[in-house]
Structures are given as structure tokens and as C-alpha cells.
MITIBA-880627 format. One line per field, with one value per residue (C-alpha): residue number from 1; x, y, z; residue in one letter. Coordinates in steps of 0.5 Angstrom, whole numbers, plus 500, padded with zeros to 3 digits. Layout:
N
n (NUM,...)
c1 (X,...)
c2 (Y,...)
c3 (Z,...)
res (a,...)
# end
This chain:
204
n (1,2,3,4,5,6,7,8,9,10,11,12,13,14,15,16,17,18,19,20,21,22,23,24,25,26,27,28,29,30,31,32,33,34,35,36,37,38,39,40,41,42,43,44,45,46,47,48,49,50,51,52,53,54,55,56,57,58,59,60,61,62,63,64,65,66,67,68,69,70,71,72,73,74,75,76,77,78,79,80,81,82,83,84,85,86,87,88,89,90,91,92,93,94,95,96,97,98,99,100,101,102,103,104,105,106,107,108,109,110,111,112,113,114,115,116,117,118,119,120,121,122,123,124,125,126,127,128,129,130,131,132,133,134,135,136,137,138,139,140,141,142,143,144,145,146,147,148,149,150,151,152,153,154,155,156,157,158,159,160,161,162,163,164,165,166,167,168,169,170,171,172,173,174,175,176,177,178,179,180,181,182,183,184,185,186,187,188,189,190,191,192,193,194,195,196,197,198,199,200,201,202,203,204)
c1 (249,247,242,237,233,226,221,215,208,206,214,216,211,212,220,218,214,220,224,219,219,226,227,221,221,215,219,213,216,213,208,211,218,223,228,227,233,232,237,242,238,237,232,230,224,225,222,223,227,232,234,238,243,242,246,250,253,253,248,245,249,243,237,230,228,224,228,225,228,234,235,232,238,244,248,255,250,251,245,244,237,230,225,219,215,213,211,209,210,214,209,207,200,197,190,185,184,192,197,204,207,215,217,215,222,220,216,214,213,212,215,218,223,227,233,228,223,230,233,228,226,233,233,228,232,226,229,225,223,222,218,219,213,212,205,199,202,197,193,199,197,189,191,197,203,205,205,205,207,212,209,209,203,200,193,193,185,188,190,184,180,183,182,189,192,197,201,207,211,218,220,217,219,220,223,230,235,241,248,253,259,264,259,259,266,267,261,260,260,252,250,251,248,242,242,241,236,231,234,231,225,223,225,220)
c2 (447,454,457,462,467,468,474,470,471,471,472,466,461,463,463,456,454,455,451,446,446,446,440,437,436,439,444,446,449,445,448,456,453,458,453,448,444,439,436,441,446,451,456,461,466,472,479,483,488,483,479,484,483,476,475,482,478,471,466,466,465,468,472,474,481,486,492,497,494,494,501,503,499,500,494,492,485,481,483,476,476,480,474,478,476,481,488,493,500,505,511,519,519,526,527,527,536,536,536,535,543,541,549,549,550,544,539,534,526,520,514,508,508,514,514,513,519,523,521,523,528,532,529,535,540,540,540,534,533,526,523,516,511,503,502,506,511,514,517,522,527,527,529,535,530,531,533,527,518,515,507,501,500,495,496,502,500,502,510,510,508,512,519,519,519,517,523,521,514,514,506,499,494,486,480,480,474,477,474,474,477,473,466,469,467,460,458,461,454,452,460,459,452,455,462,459,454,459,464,458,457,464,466,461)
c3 (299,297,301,298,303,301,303,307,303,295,292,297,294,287,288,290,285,279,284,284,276,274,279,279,286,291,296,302,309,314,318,322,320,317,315,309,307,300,297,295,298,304,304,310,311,313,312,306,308,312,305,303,310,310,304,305,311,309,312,305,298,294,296,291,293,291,286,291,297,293,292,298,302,296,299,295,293,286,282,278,275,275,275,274,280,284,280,283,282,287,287,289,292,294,296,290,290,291,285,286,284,283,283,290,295,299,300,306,305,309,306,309,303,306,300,295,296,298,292,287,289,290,283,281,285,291,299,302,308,309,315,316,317,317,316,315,311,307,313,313,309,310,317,315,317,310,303,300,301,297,297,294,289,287,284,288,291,297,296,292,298,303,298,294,287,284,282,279,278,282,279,277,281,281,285,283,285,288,291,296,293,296,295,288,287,292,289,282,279,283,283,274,274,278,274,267,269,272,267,261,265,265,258,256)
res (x,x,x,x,x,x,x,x,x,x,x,x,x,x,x,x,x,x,x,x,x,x,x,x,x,x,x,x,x,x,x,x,x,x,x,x,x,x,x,x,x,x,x,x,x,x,x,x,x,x,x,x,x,x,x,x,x,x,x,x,x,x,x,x,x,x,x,x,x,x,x,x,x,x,x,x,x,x,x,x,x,x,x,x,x,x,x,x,x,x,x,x,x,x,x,x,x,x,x,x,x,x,x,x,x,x,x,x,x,x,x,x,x,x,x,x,x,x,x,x,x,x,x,x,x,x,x,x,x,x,x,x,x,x,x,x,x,x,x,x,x,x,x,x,x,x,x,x,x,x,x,x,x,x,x,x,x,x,x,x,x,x,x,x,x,x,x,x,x,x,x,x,x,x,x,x,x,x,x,x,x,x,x,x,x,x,x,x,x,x,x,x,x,x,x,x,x,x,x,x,x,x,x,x)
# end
């Protein structure tokens, strides 16, 4: 059997329905249950962020979860396959008179994704001062909190509607399926079976 954990909401259901294709069978979580057993198949609702450990630690074999999320956490995971579900962009938001001055010596950022906002803007030679926040980030720099947000965008409705822009676009994103390493090898064959039938579904 090979467990599969899925972030709860649209990429949980999308993931569900190429299963549903490739084995012609339905495959629906009963209502507020997180545990889905169906033939040779387990899959587990967790949150987003916490997909990456529960592969990572073994209690499932395979994972689909967001590139960003991936990065973000650099966990020693097996990247199997982009599905291509999920986009969204990692992006710099500032406020609508604001522009990003990437000469300046320092720059003051909320972001939930710490790593990623670090990362790139060090890659430009700018100390950063990182604020970490878990939701409302886009207040941030409209009441001085910082310079600018690192965030998830989507179609951007929600920056615009706040009185922010896009400045600059740190990656693209999508859902990726990941393994355990050490599933990888104890269950290569099923893990390769799977890979190529939803490789062939996607590719079509």
C-alpha cells in the first residue's frame, strides 16, 4: 500500500481526480475524515506546510505539495514529478507609490516564506531583515511594519485591493509529487507504476 499525503483544499481535489482518471474509480474523503483507504491506496489531509514532514518522516511514502513550500523547507525529499496543478507565483509586493531601490543597503520584509525572502534578496547583495508573519501579511508595509511582503500570488486581486503591486517575481510555483527516499527504494517498483501513469495522464 502507499500512502500519499494531500494538502487539504483545491490541489487535494484536483490531485483526487487524476487519481480518479488513471484508475477509473471515485475516490472522496467522507465527510471531516482525514484518512482515505481505497485499494492499494491510503491518502491523508494535512496542511500544506506539513506535507513535506510527513513524508520526510515516513508516515507517508509520496506527498504533492507546492514547489514554494518545497524550497522553503530544503528538506532531503525525492522530487518526482511537477503536475502542474496549483500555479501561483512567489512574489514582492510594495505599496502602489513605493519601488523596490535594490541599492539601498537594507531592506525590512514580512513573509511567512523566511528562506525564500532571505535567499533572494542576499542573492542581490541586500541585508534583509525578515519579519515573519502567518496571514494578513499585506497590512505590513501600509502601517510601517516593513518595506515590502514576500507572498503567494495568485491573481494578485488580493495586493491590488490592499494598495499594493507586484514588484518583482521571486519564482513560479506548482504542485509537485515528492517521495520518501527510503520508500523510494522499498517501493520503487509501485512509486515507478504510479509516476508513469500520472506522468502519461498529464502529458496528454
Amino acid at each position: 500500500m502507499l500512502t500519499v499525503a494531500l494538502p487539504k483544499g483545491r490541489i487535494a481535489e484536483e490531485t483526487l481526480e487524476i487519481f480518479e482518471t488513471i484508475f477509473d474509480e471515485k475516490f472522496v474523503f467522507e465527510d471531516r475524515k482525514l484518512i482515505l483507504e481505497k485499494g492499494d491506496f491510503r491518502f491523508l489531509l494535512v496542511r500544506n506546510q506539513d506535507v513535506p514532514s510527513y513524508v520526510l518522516y515516513g508516515s507517508a511514502d509520496l506527498g504533492v505539495v507546492g514547489l514554494d513550500v518545497l524550497e522553503e523547507k530544503g528538506l532531503d525529499l525525492v522530487r518526482l514529478l511537477d503536475l502542474g496543478i496549483g500555479k501561483c507565483k512567489v512574489c514582492i509586493g510594495m505599496k502602489n507609490e513605493d519601488e523596490l531601490d535594490l541599492t539601498k543597503p537594507e531592506i525590512t520584509v514580512a513573509s511567512k516564506m523566511e528562506n525564500i525572502a532571505k535567499r533572494y534578496f542576499e542573492s542581490k547583495a541586500m541585508a534583509v531583515n525578515v519579519i515573519k508573519l502567518y496571514g494578513s501579511i499585506e497590512l505590513a508595509p501600509l502601517v510601517g511594519l516593513s518595506d515590502a511582503i514576500v507572498d503567494i500570488v495568485e491573481t494578485g486581486t488580493t495586493m491590488k485591493q490592499n494598495g499594493l503591486k507586484v514588484v518583482e517575481t521571486i519564482m513560479e510555483s506548482s504542485a509537485h509529487l515528492i517521495a520518501n527516499k527510503n520508500s523510494f527504494i522499498s517501493k520503487k517498483k509501485e512509486i515507478l507504476e504510479l509516476y508513469e501513469k500520472i506522468q502519461e495522464h498529464i502529458g496528454k
